[in-house]
N, C-alpha and C positions, 0 to 999 in steps of 0.2 A: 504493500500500500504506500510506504517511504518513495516508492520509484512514482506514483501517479501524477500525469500534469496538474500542478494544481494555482492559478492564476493570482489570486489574491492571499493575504496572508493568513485572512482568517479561513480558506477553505486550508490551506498548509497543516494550520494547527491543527485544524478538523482531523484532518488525515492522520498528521502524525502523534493522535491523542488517540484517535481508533488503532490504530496500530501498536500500539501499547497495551490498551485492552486488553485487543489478540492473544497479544504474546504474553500477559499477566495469567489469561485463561487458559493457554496452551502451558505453562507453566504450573498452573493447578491441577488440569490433567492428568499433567508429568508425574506429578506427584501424590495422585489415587492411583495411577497405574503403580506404584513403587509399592505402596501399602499394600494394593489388593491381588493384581494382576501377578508379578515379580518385583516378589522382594530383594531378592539377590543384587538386583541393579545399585551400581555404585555412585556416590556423589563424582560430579567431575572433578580430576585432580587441581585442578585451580580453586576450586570454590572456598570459602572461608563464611566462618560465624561468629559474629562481633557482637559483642553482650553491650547493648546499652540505657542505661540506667535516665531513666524522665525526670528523676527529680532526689538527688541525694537524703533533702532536709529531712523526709518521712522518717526513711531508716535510720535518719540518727538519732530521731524523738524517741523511735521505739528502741534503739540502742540504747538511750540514757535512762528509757524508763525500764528497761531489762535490771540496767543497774542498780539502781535506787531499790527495786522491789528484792533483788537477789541479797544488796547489799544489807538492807532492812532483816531479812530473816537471820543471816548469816548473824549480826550484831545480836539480834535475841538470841539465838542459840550459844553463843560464846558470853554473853552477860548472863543466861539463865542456869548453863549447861542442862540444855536440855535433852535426852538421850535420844531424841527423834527429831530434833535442828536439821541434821543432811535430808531426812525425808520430806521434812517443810521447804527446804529449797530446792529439792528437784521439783516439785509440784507447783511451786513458786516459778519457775522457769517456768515447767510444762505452760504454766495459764498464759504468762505473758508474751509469751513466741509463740503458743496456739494462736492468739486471738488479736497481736496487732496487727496483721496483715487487716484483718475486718474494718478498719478505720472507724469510722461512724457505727458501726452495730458491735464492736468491741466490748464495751462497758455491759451494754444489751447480754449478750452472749457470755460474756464471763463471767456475771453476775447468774443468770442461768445455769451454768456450770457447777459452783459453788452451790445453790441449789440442788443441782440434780445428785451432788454429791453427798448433801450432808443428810438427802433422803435414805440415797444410797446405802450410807453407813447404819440408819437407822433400820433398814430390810436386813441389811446385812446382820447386824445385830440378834435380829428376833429371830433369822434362818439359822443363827448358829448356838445361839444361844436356848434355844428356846420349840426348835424346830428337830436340829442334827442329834441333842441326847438321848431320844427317845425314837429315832430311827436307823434302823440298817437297810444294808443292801443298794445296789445300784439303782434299784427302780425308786427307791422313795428318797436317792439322793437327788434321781433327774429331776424326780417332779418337785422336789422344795426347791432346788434353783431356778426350775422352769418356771415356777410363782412370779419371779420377779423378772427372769432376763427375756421369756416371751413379752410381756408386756413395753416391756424396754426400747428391745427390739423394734415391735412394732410400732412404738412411739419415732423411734428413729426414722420410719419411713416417709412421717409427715411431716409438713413444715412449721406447725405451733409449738413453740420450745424446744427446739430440734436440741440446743445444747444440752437443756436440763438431760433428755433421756439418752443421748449421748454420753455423759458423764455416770450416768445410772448403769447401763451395760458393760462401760470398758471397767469402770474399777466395783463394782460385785464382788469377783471373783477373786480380785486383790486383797478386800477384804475379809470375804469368808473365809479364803488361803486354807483349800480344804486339801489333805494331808488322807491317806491311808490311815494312818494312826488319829484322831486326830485328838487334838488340846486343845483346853479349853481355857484358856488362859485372858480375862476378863480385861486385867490392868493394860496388856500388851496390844489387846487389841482397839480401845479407847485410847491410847497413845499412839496409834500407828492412826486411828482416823479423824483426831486432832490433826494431826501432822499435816495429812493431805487437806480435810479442810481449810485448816487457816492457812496452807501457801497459797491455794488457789483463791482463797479471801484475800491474800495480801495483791496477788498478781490479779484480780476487780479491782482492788483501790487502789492501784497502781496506774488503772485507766481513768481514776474521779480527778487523780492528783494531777496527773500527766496525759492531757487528754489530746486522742489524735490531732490534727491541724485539720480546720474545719473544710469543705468541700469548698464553699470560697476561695476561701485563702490559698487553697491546692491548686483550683484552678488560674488566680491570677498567677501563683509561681509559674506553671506550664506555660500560660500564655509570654510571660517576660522574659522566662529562660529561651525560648522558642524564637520570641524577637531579639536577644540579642545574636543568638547563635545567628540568624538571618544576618545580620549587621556585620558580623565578624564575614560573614562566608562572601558578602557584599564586598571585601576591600581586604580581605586573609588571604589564605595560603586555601585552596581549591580542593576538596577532599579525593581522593585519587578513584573511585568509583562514585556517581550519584547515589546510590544503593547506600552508603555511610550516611549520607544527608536523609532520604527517607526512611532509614532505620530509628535514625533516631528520633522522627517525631511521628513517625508511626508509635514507638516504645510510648511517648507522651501520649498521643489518641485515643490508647488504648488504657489509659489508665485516667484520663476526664472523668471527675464523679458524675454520677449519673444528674445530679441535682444541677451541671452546669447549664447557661441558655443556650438554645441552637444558634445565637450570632455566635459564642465566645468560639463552639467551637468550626462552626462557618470561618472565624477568625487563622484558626489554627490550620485547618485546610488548605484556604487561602495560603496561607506562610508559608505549607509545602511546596506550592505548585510553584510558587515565587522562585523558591530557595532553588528547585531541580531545573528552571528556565535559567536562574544568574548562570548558574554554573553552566549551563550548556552553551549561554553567550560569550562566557569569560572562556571558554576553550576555541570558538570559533572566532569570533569580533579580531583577533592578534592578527589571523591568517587573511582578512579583508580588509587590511590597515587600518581597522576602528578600536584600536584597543587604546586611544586615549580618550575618545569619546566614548566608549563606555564604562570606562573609569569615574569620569566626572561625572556620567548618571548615578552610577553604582555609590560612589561618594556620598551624591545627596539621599540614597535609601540609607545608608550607613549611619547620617548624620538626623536622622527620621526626618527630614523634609520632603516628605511625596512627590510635592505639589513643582519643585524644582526638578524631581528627579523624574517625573513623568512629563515635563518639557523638554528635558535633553535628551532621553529616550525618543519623543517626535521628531526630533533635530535628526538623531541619528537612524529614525525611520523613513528621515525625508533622505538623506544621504544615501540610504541605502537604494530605497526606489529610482531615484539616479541612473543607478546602472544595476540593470535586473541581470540576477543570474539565480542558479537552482539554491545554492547555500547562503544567497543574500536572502531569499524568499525564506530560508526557513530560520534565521538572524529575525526576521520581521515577524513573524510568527512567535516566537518566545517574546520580542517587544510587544508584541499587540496582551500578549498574558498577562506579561509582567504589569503593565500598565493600567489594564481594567483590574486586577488584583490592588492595586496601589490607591486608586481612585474608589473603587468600592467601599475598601475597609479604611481609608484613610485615618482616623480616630485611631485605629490600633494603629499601623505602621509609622504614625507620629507622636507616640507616647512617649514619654520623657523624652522628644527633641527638646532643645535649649530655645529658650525664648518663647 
């Protein structure tokens, strides 16, 4: 489709924006055929996968509140010496690395957890205590556990307090901790379901105290990391595949709370197409003697003046129609993008300009 006459710049882009498509979808293909058809087929030996990261701040909120909760236990356990401290902070992690990924339904969830657990202990309790003495055999031990982990279970399959019965199922069995022999050791087992209780109490209030970065806030960081990266790539060093440049705000796209508006992220879209048209100008413009004219366009995106930077982009769209040829047409093509991108979202691409 790259080869078709195509006369004006915007049937160009037309073209060469379908032809991406194409090839995005014959790439999808490629890769149900890998999973389903043949597996065996190998990546190309060129190919490479670049891990990139949307937005550091998150992980390091949940980083510092890892610590603060870990660090908390570990202090009562060494001021109280208490002989079950290491089981209060492994459960203390557990909560806090289970459930910040959740951002906003964190607190929700592991507050449910802490719940479903301290139900938990009390089933647990009355099954071993009160249940296991007066029973043998394997058939009347399934069905006193089955009392509590079918019901569990089945709670797990629907969506109202997924946590709470989540937490009910996995540790049951941790604390009935049923033994061939078994002992019935009353002290040991209210010290081992303190323990877990209060870390994953401590790692809840580790979400009241230190609570994720609101869905807002999240999204204006994506938005300004995203324009400045834009800025840099506008007058930097060219990233050595476009593929680096829509990686990375793809990686941000796909992590937009759901609560944000459809302009922010109409905003962010925009910035891509922007960002994969500089770079395709800044590689070609050098080779039709325009690479000082489109530096001084690229300057004023750089400098967030739109309004400047979509005048010398016309300058250098009139230059260009001058003298038509196949790689001029598709130079005016990427200016025709860049430009109604620039012009539409103006507001964002001149946000913190000076003046």
């Amino acid at each position: 489709m790259t080869a078709l006459p195509a006369p004006t710049p915007s049937l160009r882009l037309l073209t060469d924006r379908t032809a991406a498509v194409l090839a995005g979808i014959s790439h999808a293909l490629n890769g149900v055929a890998m999973l389903v058809a043949d597996p065996a087929w190998l990546v190309p030996g060129g190919y490479r996968v670049r891990l990139h990261v949307p937005d550091w701040l998150p992980s390091l909120v949940s980083a510092g509140r890892v610590f603060v909760a870990i660090g908390a236990v570990e202090l009562f356990w060494i001021i109280t010496q208490w002989p079950n401290g290491a089981l209060a902070i492994t459960f203390a992690a557990i909560g806090v690395l289970l459930f910040s990924p959740r951002a906003d339904q964190a607190y929700a969830g592991a507050v449910g957890f802490v719940v479903g657990t301290g139900l938990c202990a009390a089933l647990a309790a009355v099954i071993a205590f009160a249940v296991f003495p007066g029973k043998e055999g394997f058939v009347a031990f399934s069905i006193a556990i089955g009392l509590v982990l079918v019901p569990a279970g089945a709670g797990v399959a629907q969506p109202w307090q997924t946590p709470m019965f989540i937490s009910m199922a996995a540790f049951f069995c941790f604390l009935v901790a049923p033994t061939n022999q078994m002992t019935y050791d009353v002290i040991e087992f209210y010290n081992r379901a303190l323990a877990i209780v209060a870390g994953l109490g401590i790692a809840a209030l580790s979400f009241r105290l230190l609570p994720p970065l609101s869905p807002a806030f999240r999204t204006r960081r994506l938005m300004t990391l995203t324009l400045r990266d834009l800025r840099r790539l506008a007058i930097g060093p060219i990233p050595r595949k476009p593929a680096d440049w829509e990686g990375s705000i793809y990686s941000r796209l796909c992590v937009v709370p759901a609560a944000a508006a459809p302009l922010q992220r109409a905003q962010l879209v925009t910035a891509l197409s922007v960002g994969s048209e500089i770079i395709q100008l800044r590689r070609i413009a050098p080779h039709l003697g325009l690479g000082p004219e489109l530096d001084a366009a690229l300057e004023a995106v750089a400098r967030g003046d739109s309004a400047m930077a979509t005048t010398r982009l016309g300058q250098l769209d009139g230059a260009l129609a001058a003298r038509p040829n196949p790689a001029g047409l598709q130079v005016r093509g990427s200016i025709l993008a860049i430009s109604e991108g620039l012009i539409q979202h103006a507001t964002y691409f001149d946000a913190g300009a000076p003046g």
